[in-house]
C-alpha positions in Angstrom: 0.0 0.0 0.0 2.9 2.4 0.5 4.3 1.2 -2.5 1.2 2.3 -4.3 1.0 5.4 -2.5 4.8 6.4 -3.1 4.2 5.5 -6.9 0.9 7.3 -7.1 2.9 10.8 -5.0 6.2 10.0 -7.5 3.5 10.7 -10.6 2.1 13.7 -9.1 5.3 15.0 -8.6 6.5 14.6 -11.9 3.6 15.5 -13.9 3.7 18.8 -11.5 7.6 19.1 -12.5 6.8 18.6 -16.0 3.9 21.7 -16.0 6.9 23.6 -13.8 9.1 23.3 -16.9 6.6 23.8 -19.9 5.5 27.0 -17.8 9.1 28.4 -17.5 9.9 27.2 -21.1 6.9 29.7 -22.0 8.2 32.4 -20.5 11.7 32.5 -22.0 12.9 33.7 -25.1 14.4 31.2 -28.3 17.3 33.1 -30.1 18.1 33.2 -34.0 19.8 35.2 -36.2 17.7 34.2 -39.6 15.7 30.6 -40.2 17.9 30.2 -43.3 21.2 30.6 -41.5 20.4 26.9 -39.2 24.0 26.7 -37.7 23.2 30.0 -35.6 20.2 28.5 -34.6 20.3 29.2 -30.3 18.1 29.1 -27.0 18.3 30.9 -23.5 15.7 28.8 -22.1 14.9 27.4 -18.7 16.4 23.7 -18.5 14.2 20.9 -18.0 16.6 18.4 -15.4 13.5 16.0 -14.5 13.6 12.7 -15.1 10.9 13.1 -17.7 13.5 14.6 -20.4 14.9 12.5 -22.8 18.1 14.7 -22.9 18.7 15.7 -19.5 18.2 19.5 -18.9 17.4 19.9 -22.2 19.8 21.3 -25.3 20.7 25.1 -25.5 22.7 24.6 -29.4 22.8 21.9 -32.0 25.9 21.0 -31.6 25.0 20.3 -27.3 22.2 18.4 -29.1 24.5 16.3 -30.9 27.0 15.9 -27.8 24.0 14.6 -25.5 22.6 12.2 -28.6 25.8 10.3 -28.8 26.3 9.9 -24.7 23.3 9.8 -23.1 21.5 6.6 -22.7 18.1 6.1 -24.9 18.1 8.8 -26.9 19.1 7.4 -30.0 16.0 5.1 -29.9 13.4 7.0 -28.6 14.8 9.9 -31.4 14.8 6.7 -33.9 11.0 6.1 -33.0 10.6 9.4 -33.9 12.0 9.0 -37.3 15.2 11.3 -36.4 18.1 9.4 -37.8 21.6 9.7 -36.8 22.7 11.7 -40.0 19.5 13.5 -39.2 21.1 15.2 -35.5 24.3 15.2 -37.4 23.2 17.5 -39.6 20.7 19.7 -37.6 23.6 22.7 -37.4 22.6 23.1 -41.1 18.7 22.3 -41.3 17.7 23.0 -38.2 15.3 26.6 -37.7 13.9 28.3 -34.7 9.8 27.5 -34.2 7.7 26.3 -31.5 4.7 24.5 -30.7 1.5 25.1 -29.4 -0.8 23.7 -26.3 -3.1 23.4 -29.2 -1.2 21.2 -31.2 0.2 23.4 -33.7 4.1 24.2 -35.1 4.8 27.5 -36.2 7.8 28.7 -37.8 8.3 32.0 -38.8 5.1 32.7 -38.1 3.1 30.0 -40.4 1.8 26.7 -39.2 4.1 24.1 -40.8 2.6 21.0 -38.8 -0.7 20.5 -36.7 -1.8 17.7 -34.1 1.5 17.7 -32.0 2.4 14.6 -29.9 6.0 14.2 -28.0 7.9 11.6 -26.0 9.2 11.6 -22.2 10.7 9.5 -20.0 8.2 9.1 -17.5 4.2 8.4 -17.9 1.6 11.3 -17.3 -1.6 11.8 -17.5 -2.8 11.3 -21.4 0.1 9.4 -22.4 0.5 6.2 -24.1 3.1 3.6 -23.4 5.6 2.6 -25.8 9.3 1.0 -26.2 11.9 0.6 -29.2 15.0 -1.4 -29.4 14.5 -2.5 -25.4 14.0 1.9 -24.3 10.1 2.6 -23.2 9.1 5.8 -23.3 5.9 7.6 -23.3 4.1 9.9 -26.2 1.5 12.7 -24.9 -0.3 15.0 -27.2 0.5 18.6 -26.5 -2.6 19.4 -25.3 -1.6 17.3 -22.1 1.8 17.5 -22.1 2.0 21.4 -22.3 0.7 23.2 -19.6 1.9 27.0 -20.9 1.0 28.2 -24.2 4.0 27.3 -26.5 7.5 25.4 -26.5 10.4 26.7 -28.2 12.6 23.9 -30.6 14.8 23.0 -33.2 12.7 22.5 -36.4 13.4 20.5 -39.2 11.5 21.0 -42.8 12.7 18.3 -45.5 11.6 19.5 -49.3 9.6 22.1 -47.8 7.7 20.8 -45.2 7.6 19.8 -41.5 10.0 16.5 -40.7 10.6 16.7 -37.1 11.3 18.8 -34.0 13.1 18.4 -30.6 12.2 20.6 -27.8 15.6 22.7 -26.3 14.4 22.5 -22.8 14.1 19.0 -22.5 15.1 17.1 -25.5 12.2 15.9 -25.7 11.1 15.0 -29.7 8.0 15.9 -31.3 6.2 15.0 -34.2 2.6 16.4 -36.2 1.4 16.1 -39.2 3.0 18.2 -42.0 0.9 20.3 -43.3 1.6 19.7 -47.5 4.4 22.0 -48.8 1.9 24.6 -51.5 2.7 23.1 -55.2 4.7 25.2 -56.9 2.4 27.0 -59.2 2.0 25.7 -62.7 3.5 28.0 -65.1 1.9 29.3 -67.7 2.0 27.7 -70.8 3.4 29.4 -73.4 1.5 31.8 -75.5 1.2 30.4 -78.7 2.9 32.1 -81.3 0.9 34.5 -82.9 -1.6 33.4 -86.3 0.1 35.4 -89.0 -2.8 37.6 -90.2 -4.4 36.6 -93.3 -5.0 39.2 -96.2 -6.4 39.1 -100.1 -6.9 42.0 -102.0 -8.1 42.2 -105.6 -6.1 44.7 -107.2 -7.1 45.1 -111.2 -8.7 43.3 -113.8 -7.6 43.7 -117.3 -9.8 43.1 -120.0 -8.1 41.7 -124.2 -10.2 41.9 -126.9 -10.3 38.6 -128.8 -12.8 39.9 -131.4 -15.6 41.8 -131.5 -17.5 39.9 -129.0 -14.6 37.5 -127.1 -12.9 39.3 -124.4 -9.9 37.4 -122.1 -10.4 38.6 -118.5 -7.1 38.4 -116.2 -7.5 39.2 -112.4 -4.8 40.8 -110.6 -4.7 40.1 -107.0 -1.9 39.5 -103.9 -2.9 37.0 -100.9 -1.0 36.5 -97.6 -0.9 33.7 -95.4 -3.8 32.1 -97.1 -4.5 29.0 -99.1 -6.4 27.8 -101.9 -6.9 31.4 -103.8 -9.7 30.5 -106.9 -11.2 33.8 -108.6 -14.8 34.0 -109.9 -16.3 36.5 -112.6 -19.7 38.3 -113.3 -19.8 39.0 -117.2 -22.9 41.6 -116.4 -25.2 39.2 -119.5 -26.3 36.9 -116.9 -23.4 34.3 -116.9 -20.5 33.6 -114.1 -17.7 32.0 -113.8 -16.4 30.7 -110.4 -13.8 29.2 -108.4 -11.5 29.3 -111.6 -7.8 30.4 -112.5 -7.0 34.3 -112.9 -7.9 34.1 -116.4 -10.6 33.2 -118.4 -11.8 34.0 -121.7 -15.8 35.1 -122.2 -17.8 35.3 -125.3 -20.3 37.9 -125.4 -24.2 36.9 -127.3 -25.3 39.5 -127.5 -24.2 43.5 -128.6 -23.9 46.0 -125.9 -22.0 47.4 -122.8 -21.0 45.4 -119.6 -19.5 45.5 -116.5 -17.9 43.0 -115.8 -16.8 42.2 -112.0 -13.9 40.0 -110.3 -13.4 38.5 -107.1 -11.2 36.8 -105.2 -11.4 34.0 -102.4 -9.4 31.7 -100.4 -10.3 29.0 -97.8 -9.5 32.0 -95.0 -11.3 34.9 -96.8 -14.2 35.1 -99.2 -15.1 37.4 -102.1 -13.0 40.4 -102.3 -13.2 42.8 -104.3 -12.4 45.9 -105.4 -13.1 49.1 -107.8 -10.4 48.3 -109.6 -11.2 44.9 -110.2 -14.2 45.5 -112.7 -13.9 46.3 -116.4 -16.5 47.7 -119.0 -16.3 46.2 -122.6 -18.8 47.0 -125.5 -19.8 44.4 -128.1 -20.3 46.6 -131.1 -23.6 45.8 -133.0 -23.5 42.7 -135.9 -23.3 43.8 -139.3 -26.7 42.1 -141.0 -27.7 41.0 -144.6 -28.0 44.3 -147.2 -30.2 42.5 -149.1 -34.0 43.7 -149.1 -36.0 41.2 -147.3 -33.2 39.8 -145.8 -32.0 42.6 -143.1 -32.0 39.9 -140.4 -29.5 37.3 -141.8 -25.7 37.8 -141.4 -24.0 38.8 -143.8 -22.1 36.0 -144.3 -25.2 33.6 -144.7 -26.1 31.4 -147.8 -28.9 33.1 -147.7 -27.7 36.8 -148.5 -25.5 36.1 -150.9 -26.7 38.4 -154.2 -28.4 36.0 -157.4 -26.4 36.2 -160.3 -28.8 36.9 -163.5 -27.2 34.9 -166.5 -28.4 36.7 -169.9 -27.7 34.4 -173.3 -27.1 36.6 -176.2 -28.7 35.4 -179.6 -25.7 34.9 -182.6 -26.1 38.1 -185.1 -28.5 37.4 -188.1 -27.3 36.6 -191.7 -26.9 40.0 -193.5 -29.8 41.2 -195.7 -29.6 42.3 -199.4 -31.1 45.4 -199.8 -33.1 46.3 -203.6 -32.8 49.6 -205.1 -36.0 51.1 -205.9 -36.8 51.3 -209.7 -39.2 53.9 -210.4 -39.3 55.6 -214.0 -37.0 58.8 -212.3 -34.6 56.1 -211.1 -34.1 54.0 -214.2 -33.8 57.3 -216.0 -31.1 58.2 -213.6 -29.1 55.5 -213.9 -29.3 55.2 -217.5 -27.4 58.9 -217.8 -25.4 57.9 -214.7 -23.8 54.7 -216.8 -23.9 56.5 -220.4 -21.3 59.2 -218.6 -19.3 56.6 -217.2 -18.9 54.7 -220.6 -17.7 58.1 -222.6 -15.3 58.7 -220.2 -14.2 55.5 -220.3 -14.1 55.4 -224.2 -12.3 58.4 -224.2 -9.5 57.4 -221.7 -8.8 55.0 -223.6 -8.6 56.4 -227.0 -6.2 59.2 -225.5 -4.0 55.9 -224.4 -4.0 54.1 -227.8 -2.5 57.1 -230.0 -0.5 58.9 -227.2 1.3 55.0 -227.3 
């Protein structure tokens, strides 16, 4: 019964010890230059010397951390059940920071929680903890919320890859561990702005019109396209015909006599049908010439039909010539009679003057 009684007093005392030392650890002040520079990580704190430390009286620098890990007994394993490896104290002049954690559970470093729902070890059993032993040591783990009477406790803090690994309390040596809270992602970066579209342009710039013949015009179109694809040109020959989607040129015969406008456009898969002042041309069919015959005004000219009728006129041979009698009335015979009586004296007379002249 004394036993009991002694065991129940020896509790008492050390859970009262224990709130002693959180209380005191409250009220002091943890030292460090900067988070980043871990080797000047420091505490002025009240030391902890009851049997419920795991370092005894606690751990004012890293490197008194390191002294008391590798000569007094049972740290190493209840630091091991803790997840702190040797190369882990080792180290801690380098990655250890200055933070502390709350009666609530919490770890704060520079300010920010890093770690939530706090539990640490001790030596000794109080009220809340739960029993536990590696590699032949027991110890006991207790949630802050019974194992810290005063607000906060001041530490060595440990983040791996930017979040909360560990921490061991300066005043008593005592290691804690909570659950990290998850390091923020590194933001996704942006991806890239896609390079911009090259702008896409067609203009129709002139249309030319050559005259074939009187009605057949060749019409060529003019045009510049940019970043486009697919470039196919249409026509309106103003006479109720089109042409579309063909090449730049393309020839056009006109029915009928008159004036048109005739209109170009341009188009690509990107851009459809440009056009332009420029890109319309005026042509006049001149009238046809027609048939000069009467009756036959409305034939061409050139038409079996209007050719002129050749007349062909057959010429009777000359008749045989026709003697012609002298008339021979009484005055006429008479006439003749003297005419040839004359003509025979004479004659008689010639040539009497030949004979005797020979």
């Amino acid at each position: 019964m004394k036993t009991f009684k002694l065991r129940k007093f020896y509790q008492r005392l050390t859970a009262v010890a224990t709130a002693a030392t959180v209380a005191g650890v409250a009220m002091l002040v943890a030292t460090a230059t900067t988070p980043n520079q871990a080797s000047a990580v420091s505490f002025n704190v009240y030391r902890d010397c009851s049997s419920n430390s795991v370092i005894k009286c606690g751990a004012m620098t890293t490197s008194e951390v390191q002294s008391k890990y590798n000569s007094e007994a049972g740290v190493k394993q209840i630091f091991a059940a803790y997840h702190i490896s040797a190369s882990d104290v080792a180290s801690l002049g380098s990655t250890a920071v200055s933070g502390y954690a709350t009666q609530s559970g919490d770890v704060v470093v520079n300010g920010k929680v890093v770690a939530t729902h706090a539990f640490s070890a001790g030596r000794d059993p109080i009220s809340g903890s739960t029993r536990a032993s590696y590699e032949g040591v027991t110890f006991y783990n207790s949630p802050d919320q019974t194992a810290f009477l005063s607000s906060d406790i001041h530490g060595y803090v440990v983040m791996k890859n930017g979040q909360f690994a560990f921490m061991i309390l300066a005043s008593c040596g005592n290691p804690l561990n909570a659950t990290p809270i998850p390091a923020p992602k590194p933001p996704k970066p942006a991806p890239p702005k896609p390079a911009p579209k090259p702008v896409a342009s067609l203009v129709c710039n002139y249309l030319s019109a050559e005259k074939q013949s009187d009605n057949e015009y060749t019409f060529t179109v003019q045009a510049t396209a940019e970043n486009v694809t697919n470039v196919s040109y249409s026509f309106d020959f103003d006479d109720g015909t089109k042409a579309s989607d063909v090449s730049k040129s393309v020839t056009h015969t006109f029915a009928q006599p008159g004036t048109y406008n005739v209109v170009a456009s341009v188009s690509s898969d990107q851009i459809k049908n440009v056009t332009s002042d420029k890109c319309a041309a005026s042509v006049t069919i001149p009238p046809k010439p027609m048939c000069t015959i009467p009756g036959k005004e409305n034939l061409p000219p050139n038409s079996p039909e209007c050719q002129p009728t050749t007349v062909v006129v057959t010429t009777p041979p000359p008749a045989p010539p026709t003697t012609t009698l002298v008339n021979t009335g009484p005055g006429e015979i008479l006439g003749i009679f003297a005419a040839a009586t004359t003509a025979a004296a004479i004659a008689a007379r010639l040539f009497l003057r030949r004979r005797y002249q020979a």
